[in-house]
N, C-alpha and C positions, 0 to 999 in steps of 0.2 A: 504494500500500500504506500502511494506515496504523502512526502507530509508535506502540505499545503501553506500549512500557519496561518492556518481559518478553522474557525472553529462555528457549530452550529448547536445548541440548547434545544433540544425536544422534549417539548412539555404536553402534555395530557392532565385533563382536571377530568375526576370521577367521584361521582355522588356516593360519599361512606355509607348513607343510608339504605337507597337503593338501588346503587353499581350503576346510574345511568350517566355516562361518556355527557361531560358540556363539549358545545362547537363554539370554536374561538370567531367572531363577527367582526366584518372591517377589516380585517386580514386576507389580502390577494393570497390564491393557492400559486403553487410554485417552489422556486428554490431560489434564493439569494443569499449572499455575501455580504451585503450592504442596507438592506432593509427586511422587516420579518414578513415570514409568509406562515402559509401553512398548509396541510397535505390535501388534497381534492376534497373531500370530504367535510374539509373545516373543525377534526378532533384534533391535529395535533398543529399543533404551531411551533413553526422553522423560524428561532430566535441566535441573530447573528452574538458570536461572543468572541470577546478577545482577553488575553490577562492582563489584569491592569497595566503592568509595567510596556505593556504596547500601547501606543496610541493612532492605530494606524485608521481605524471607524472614528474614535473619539472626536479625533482633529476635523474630521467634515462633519459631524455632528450639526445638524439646524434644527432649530423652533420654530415655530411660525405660530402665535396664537390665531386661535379658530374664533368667525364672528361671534362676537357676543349678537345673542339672541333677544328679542324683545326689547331693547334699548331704544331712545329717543333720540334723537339727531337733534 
């Protein structure tokens, strides 16, 4: 296997109660290096990770806040 020095975080959330699989929403299915996705289905989500001491996602890191809703002008 070769090593890449990309790392990917596969998370699955399941109900203790009654074992039913959540599907992650707002998440493109897919596979990226730079932004998350998650698998066709929408149970597992493809979360990009690096060790801290990298900062190679870090450094393009953006925000953008989303419209405030309802607000008056």
């Amino acid at each position: 296997m070769l090593d890449t020095g990309r790392f990917v975080a596969e998370v699955r959330i399941i109900c203790v109660q009654c074992r039913e699989p959540f599907r992650f929403i707002g998440i493109e299915p897919g596979v990226s290096w730079d932004k998350p996705a998650c698998s066709i289905d929408g149970i597992e989500a493809l979360l990009p990770v690096e060790p801290e001491i990298e900062k190679r996602l870090f450094a393009g890191a953006r925000y953008q806040m989303p419209p405030s809703i309802g607000t008056q002008h």
